[in-house]
DRENDO-1510 file (C-alpha; in Angstrom, 1 decimal, always signed):
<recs>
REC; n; res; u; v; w
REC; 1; UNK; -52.0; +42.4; +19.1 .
REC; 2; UNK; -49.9; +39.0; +17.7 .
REC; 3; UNK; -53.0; +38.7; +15.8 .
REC; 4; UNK; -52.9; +42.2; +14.0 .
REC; 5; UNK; -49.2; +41.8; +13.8 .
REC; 6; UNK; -49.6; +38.0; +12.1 .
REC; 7; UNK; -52.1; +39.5; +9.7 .
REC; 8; UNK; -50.1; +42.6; +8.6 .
REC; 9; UNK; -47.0; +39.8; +8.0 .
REC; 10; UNK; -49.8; +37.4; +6.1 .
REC; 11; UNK; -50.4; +40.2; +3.5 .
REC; 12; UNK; -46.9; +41.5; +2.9 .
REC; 13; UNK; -47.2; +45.0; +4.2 .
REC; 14; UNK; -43.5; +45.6; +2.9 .
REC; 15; UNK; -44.6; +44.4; -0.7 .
REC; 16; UNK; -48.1; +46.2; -0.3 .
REC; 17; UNK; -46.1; +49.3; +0.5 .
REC; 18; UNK; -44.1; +48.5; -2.7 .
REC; 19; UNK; -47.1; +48.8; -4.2 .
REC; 20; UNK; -48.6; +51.6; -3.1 .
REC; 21; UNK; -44.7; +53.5; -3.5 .
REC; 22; UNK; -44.6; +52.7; -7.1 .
REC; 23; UNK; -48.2; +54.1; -7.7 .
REC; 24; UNK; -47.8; +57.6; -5.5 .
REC; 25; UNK; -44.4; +58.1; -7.7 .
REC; 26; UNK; -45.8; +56.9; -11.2 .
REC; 27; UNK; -48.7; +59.3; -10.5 .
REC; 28; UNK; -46.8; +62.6; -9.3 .
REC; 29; UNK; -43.3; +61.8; -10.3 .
REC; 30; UNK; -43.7; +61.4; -13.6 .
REC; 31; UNK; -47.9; +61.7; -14.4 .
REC; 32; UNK; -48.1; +64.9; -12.7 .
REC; 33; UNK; -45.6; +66.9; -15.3 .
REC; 34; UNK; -47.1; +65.4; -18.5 .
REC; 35; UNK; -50.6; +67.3; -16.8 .
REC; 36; UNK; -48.8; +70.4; -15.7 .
REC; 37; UNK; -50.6; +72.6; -18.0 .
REC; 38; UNK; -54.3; +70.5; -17.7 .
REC; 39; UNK; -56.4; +68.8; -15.1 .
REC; 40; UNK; -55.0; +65.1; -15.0 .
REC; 41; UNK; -57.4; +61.9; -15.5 .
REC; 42; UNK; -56.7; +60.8; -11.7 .
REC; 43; UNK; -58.1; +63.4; -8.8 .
REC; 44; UNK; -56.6; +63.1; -5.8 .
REC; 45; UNK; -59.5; +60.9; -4.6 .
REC; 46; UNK; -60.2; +58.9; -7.4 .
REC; 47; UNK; -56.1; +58.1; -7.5 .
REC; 48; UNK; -56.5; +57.2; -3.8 .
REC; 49; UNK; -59.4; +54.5; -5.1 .
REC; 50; UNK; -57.2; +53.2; -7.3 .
REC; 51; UNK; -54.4; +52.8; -4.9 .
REC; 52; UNK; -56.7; +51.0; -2.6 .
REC; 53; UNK; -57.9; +48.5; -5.2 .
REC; 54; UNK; -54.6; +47.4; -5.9 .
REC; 55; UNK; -53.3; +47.1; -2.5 .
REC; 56; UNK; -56.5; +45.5; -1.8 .
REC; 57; UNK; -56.2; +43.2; -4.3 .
REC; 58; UNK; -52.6; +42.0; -4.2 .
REC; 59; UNK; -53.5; +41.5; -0.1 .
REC; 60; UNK; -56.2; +39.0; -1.3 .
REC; 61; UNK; -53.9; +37.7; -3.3 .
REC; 62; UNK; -51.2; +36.7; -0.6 .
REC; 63; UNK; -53.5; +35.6; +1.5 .
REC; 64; UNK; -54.9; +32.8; -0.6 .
REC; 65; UNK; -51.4; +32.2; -1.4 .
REC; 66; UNK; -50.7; +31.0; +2.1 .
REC; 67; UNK; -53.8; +29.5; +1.9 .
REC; 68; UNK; -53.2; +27.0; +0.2 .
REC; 69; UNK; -49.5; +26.4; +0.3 .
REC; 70; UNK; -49.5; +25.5; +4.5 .
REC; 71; UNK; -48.3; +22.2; +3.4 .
REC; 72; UNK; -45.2; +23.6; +1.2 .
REC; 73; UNK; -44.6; +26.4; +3.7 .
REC; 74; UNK; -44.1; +23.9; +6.5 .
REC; 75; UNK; -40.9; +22.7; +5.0 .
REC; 76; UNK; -40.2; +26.0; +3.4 .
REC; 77; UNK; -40.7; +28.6; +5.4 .
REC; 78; UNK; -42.0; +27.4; +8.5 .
REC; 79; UNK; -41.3; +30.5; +10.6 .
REC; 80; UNK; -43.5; +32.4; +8.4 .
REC; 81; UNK; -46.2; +30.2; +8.5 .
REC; 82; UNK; -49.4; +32.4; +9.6 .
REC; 83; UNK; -52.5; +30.7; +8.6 .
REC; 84; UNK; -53.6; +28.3; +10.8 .
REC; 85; UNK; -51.8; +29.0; +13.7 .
REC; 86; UNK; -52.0; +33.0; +14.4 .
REC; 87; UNK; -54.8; +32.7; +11.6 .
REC; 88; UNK; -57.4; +30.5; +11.5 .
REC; 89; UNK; -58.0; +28.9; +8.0 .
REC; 90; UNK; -62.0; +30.0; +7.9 .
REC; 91; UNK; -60.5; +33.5; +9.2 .
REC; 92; UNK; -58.1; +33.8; +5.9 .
REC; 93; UNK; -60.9; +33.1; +3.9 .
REC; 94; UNK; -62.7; +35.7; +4.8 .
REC; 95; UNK; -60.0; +38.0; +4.3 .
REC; 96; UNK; -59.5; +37.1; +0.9 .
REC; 97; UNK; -63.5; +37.0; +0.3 .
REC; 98; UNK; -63.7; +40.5; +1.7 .
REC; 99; UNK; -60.2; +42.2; +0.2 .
REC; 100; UNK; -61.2; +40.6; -3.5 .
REC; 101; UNK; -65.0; +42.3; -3.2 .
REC; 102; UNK; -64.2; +45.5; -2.0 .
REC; 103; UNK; -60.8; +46.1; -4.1 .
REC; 104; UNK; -63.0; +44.9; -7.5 .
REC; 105; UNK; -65.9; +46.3; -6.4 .
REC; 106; UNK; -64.2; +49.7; -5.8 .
REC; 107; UNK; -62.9; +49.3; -9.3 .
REC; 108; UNK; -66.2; +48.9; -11.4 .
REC; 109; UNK; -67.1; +52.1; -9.4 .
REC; 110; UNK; -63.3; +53.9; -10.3 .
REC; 111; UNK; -64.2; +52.9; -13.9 .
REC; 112; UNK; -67.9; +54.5; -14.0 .
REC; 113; UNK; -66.2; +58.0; -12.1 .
REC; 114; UNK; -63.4; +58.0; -14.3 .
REC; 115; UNK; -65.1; +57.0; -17.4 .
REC; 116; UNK; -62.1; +54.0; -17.6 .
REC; 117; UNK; -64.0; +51.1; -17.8 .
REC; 118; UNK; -62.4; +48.7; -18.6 .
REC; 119; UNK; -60.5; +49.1; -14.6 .
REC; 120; UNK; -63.4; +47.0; -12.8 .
REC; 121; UNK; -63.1; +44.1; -15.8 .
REC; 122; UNK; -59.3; +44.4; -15.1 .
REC; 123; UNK; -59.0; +44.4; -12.0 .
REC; 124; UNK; -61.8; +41.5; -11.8 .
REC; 125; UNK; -59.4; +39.3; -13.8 .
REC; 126; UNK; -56.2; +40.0; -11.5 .
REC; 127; UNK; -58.6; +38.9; -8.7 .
REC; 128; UNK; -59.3; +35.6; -10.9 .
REC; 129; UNK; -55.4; +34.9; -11.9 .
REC; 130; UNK; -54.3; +35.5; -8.4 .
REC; 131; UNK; -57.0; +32.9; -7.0 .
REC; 132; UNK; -55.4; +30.5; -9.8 .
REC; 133; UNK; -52.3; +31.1; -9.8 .
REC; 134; UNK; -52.4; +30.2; -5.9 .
REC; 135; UNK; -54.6; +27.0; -6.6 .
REC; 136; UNK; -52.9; +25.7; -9.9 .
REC; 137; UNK; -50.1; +27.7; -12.1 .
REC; 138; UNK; -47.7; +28.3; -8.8 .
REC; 139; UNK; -47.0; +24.4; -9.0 .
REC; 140; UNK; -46.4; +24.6; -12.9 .
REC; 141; UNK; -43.7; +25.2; -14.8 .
REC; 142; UNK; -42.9; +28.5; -15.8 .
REC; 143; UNK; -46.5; +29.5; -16.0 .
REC; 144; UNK; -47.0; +30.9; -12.3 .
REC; 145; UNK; -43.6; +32.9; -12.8 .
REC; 146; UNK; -45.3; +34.5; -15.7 .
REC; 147; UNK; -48.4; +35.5; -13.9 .
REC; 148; UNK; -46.7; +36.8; -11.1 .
REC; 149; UNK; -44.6; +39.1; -12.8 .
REC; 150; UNK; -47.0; +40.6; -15.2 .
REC; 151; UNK; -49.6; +41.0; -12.2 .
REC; 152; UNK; -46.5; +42.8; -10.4 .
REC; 153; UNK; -46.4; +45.1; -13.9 .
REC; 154; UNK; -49.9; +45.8; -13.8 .
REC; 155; UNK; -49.4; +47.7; -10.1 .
REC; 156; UNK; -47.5; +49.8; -12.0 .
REC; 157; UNK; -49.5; +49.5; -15.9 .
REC; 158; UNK; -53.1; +50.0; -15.1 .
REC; 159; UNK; -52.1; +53.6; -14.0 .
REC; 160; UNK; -50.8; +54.0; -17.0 .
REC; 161; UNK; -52.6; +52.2; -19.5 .
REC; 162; UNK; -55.7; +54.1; -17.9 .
REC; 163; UNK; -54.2; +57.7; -18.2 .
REC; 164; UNK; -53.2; +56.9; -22.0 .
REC; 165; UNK; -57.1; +55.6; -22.5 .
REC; 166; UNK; -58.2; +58.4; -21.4 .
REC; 167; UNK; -56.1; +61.0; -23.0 .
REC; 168; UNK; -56.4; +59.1; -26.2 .
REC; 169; UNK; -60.4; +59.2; -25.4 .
REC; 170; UNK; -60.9; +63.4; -24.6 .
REC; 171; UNK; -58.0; +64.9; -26.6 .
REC; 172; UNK; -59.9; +68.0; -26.8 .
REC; 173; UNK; -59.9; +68.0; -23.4 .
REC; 174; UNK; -56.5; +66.9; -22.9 .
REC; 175; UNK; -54.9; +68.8; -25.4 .
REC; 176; UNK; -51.4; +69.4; -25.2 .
REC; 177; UNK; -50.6; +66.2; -23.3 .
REC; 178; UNK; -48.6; +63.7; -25.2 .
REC; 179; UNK; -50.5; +60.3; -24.9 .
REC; 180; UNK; -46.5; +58.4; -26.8 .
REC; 181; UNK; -44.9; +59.8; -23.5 .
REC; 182; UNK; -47.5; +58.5; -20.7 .
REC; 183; UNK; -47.1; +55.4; -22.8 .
REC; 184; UNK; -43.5; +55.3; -23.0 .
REC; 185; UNK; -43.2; +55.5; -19.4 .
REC; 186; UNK; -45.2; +53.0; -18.7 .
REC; 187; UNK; -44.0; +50.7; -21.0 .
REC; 188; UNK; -40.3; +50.9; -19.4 .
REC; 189; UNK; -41.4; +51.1; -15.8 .
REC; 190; UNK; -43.8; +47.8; -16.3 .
REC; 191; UNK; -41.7; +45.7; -18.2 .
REC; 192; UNK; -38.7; +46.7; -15.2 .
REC; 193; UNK; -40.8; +45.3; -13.1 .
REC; 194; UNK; -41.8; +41.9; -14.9 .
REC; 195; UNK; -38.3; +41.4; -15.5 .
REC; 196; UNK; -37.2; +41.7; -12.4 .
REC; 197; UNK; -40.2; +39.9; -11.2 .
REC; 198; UNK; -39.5; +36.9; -13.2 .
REC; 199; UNK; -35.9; +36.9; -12.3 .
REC; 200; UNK; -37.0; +37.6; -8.2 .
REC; 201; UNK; -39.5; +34.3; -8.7 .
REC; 202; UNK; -37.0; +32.1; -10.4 .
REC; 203; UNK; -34.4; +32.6; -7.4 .
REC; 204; UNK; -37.1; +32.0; -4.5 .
REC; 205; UNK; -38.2; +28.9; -7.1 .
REC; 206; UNK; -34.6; +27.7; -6.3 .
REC; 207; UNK; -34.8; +28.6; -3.0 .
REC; 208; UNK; -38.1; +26.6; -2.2 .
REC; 209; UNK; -36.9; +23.4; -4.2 .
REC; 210; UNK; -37.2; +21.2; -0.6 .
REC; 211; UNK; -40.8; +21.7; +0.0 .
REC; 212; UNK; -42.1; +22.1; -4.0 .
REC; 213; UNK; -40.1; +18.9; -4.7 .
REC; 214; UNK; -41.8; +16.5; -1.3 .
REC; 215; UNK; -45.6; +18.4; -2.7 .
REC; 216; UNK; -44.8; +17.2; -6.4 .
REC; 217; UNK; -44.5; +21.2; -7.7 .
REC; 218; UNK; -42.9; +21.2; -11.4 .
REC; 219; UNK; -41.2; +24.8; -10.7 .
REC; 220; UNK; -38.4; +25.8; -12.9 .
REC; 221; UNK; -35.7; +24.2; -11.1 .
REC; 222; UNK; -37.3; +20.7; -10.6 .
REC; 223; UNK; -37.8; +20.2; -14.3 .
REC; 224; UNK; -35.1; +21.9; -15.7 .
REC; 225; UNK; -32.1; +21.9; -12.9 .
REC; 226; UNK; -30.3; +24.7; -10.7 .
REC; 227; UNK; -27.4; +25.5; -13.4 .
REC; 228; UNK; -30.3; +25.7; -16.1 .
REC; 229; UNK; -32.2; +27.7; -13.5 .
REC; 230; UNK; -29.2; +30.0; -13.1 .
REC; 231; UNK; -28.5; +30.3; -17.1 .
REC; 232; UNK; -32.5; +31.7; -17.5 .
REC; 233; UNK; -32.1; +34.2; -14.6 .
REC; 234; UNK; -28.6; +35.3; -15.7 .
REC; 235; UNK; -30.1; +36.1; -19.3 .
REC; 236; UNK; -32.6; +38.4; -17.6 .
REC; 237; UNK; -30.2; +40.0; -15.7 .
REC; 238; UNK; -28.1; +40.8; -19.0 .
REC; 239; UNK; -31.2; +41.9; -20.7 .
REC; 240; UNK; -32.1; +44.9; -18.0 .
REC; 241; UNK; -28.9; +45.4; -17.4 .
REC; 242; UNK; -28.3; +46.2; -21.0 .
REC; 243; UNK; -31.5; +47.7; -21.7 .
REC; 244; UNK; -31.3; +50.4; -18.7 .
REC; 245; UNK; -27.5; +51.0; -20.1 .
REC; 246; UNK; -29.2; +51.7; -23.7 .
REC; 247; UNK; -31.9; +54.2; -21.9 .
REC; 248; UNK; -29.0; +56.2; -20.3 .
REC; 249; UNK; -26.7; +56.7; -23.2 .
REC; 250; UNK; -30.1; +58.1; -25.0 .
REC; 251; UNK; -30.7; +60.3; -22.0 .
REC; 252; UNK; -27.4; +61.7; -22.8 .
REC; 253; UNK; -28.7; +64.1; -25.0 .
REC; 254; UNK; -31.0; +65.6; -22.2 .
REC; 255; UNK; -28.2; +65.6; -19.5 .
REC; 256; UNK; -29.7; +64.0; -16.8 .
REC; 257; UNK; -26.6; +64.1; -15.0 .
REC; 258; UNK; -27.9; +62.9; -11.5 .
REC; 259; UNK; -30.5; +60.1; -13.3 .
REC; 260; UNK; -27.7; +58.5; -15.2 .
REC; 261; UNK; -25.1; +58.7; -12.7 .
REC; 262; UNK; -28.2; +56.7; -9.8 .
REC; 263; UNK; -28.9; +54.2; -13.1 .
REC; 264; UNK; -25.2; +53.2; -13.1 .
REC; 265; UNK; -24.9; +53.1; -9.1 .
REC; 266; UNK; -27.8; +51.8; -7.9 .
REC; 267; UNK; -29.4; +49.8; -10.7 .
REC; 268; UNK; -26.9; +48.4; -13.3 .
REC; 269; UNK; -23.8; +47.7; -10.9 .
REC; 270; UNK; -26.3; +46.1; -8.1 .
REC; 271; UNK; -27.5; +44.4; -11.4 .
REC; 272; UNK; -23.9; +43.1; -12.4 .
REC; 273; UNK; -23.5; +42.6; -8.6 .
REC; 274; UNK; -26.5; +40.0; -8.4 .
REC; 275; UNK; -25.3; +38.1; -11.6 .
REC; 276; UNK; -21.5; +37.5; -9.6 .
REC; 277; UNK; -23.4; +36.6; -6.9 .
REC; 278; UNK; -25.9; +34.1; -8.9 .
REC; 279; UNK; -22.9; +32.1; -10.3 .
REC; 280; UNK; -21.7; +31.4; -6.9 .
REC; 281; UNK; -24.7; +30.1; -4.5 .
REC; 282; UNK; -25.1; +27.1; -4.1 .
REC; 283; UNK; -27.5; +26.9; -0.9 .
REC; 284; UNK; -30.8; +27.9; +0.2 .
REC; 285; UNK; -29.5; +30.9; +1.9 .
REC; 286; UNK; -27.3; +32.1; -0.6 .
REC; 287; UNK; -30.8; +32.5; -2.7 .
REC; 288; UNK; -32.5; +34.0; +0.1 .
REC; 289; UNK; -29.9; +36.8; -0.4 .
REC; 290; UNK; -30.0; +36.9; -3.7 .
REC; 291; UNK; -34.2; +37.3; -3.5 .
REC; 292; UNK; -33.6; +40.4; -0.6 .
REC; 293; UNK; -31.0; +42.0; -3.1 .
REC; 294; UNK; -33.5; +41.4; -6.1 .
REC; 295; UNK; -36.1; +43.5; -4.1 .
REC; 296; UNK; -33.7; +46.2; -3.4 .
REC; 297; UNK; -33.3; +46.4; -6.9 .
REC; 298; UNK; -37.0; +46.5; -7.2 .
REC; 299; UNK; -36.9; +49.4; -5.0 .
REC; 300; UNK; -34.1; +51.4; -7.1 .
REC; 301; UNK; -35.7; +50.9; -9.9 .
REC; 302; UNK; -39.6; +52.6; -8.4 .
REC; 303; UNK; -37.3; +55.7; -6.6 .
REC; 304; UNK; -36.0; +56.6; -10.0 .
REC; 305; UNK; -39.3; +57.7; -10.8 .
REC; 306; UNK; -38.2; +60.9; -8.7 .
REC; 307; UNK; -35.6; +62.4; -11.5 .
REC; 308; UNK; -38.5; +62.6; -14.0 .
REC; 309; UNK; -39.8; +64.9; -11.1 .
REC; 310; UNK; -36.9; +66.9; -10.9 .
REC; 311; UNK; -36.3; +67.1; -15.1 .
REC; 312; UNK; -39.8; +67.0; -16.7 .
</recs>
């Protein structure tokens, strides 16, 4: 059972479930009312494929992760270090081998049922960024930040992006459905979740200096410094704060009481709240906090997909 447990913890079931939350929601929160009047491009079962090939996927992905960061993660985070001693090493690669195959494998066949092609080669590519992100681009500057934030949009983009290809495709068959809305939606939705991503990566950059720094890492911080660190993040945390405070006062025509009044409560104050909070850490705990309240936000952000539930 510690063995089950250690392996559930190796993959990030909370972020898996992320994940797999910001899929079910994208697909019947906001998907489901654009197809209210029309069959939609993703069945029940072929949406539950896709589902699994990301969650697959991203598990792959944090597995090789730890794979090859034992070293770092002994400084680091040493009480969260799984592979190699819950885990043997040969063990996690077979994971990762088996998670990869299946979650692009699944894909190429997604693509054929759903006549979306383009999802195996896709997803096939996430696989490959993933593997070198873990290997090479995590220990760069900037760089690894980049990939992990888009390949955190793309959970939430290739349901999209797929959906629009499609409409765009059969709009005989699909007549009626605005592809500019589907696309709309996922536009704001992914680019959330990059830039709260990049913002989420910056502060656990800070937060890992220790480790990065002894393993010769040239993350943000260690080429750049903490207050320039600081200065990037809180520019991002102005931009969405601003941006989702632009998106409400043009939802003001709709009256989407209840969606604007969760905006300002749970997304742009926690967002103001997290900038205060930025200026004053100074220690590796105060950034731990500052990465847990940076997923909450995370979290906001995928539940108000339910208003477009209750208002489309």
């Amino acid at each position: 059972m510690k063995q089950v447990a250690a392996f559930f913890k190796l993959v990030r079931w909370q972020n898996l479930v992320f994940i797999a939350l910001s899929q079910v929601l994208f697909q019947y929160c906001i998907l489901a009312p654009v197809f209210k009047h029309t069959t939609p491009v993703f069945s029940i079962v072929t949406f539950l494929l896709l589902l699994f090939t990301s969650v697959s996927i991203a598990a792959a992905g944090y597995i090789i992760n730890d794979y090859f960061d034992i070293n770092i993660d002994q400084i680091n985070k040493p009480q969260k270090l799984y592979i190699g001693k819950m885990i043997s090493r040969r063990w996690a690669i077979f994971w990762h081998s088996l998670l990869s195959f299946l979650g692009v494998v699944v894909s190429f066949y997604l693509g054929i049922k759903t006549q979306v092609f383009w999802i195996g080669f896709a997803n096939l590519f996430c696989t490959f960024l993933l593997f070198v992100y873990s290997t090479t681009f995590k220990r760069k500057f900037l760089s690894g930040n980049i990939i992990i934030s888009a390949l955190t949009a793309w959970s939430v983009a290739v349901l999209g992006f797929a959906t629009f290809y499609a409409v765009l495709k059969s709009r005989q068959v699909y007549a009626g459905v605005s592809a500019s809305e589907i696309l709309s939606y996922t536009i704001i939705y992914a680019s959330f979740a990059f830039i709260i991503s990049l913002v989420r990566e910056a502060i656990k950059d800070i937060e890992d200096m220790e480790g990065d720094l002894k393993y010769g890492c040239r993350t943000m911080p260690i080429v750049v410094g903490l207050n320039a660190t600081k200065t990037y993040i809180a520019v991002w945390l102005v931009v969405l704060a601003g941006a989702i405070a632009i998106l409400q006062i043009y939802t003001f025509k709709f009256k989407w009481w209840l969606a604007i009044l969760y905006s300002i409560l749970m997304l742009i104050l926690p967002l103001v709240n997290l900038l205060l909070q930025l200026l004053i850490a100074k220690n590796k705990e105060d950034f731990h906090k500052l990465s847990n309240l940076a997923k909450l936000l995370m979290l906001s952000g995928i539940l108000s997909m339910i208003f477009f539930k209750l208002y489309l």
